[in-house]
N, C-alpha and C positions, 0 to 999 in steps of 0.2 A: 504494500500500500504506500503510492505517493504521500507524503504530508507537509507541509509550509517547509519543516525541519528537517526536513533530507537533505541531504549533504549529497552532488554528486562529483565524478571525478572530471566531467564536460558537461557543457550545453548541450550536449547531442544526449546523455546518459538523462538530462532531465526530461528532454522533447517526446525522448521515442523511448518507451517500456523495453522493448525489445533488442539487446547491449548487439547482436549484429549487425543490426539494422542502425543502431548507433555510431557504432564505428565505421561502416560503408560512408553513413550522414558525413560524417569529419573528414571522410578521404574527398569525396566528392566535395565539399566546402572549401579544402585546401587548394583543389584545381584549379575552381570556380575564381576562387581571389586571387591567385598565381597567372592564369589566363587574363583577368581583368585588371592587373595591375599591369602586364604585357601592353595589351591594347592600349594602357593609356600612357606608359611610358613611348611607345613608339609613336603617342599619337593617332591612331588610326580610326578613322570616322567609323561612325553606323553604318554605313552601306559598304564601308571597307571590309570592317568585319563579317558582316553577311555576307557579301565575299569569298573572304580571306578562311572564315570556317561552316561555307556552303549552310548557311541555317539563316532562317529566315526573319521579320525584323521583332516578329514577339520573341521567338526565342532569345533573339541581341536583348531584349526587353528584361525576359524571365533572368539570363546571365548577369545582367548588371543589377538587378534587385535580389541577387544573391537566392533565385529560388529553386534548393537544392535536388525538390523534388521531382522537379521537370525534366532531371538529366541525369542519364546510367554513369557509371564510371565508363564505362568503353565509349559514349561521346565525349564524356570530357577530354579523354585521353589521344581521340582523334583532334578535336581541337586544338589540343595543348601540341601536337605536333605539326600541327596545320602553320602552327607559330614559330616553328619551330624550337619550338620548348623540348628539353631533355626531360622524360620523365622515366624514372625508374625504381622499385619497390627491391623494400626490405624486410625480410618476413623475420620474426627473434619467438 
């Protein structure tokens, strides 16, 4: 049972009951703001981006309101290469 008092160890552990599904939340969160600090350090307009990671302008929309559930880890991870962004996993 959630309560006021619960202590968690992330914002994802508080959103979502279910710690998989929590942690997928934080990987995909991590992309999300890694891709979106890209596009803005490079500059790169709205329609650049549509673009540049073939998605359309809601979803440019959904990506910059940070809405994590609109996107699997395997788009982000096309995106995030589309930027050419290094992305690479470490399993412990």
């Amino acid at each position: 049972m959630i309560t006021a008092q619960s202590r968690y160890k992330s914002v994802w552990g508080a959103l979502e009951a279910d710690s998989v599904q929590a942690k997928n939340f934080a990987l995909r969160s991590a992309l999300m703001i890694d891709i979106n600090e890209c596009c803005l350090r490079r500059a790169i307009s709205t329609a650049g981006v549509m673009d540049r990671l073939c998605i359309d302008a809601s979803r440019v929309v959904d990506l910059k309101n940070g809405r994590v559930d609109k996107f699997s880890l395997e788009d982000l991870v096309d995106m995030a290469h589309r930027l050419d962004l290094k992305v690479s996993m470490e399993i412990v």
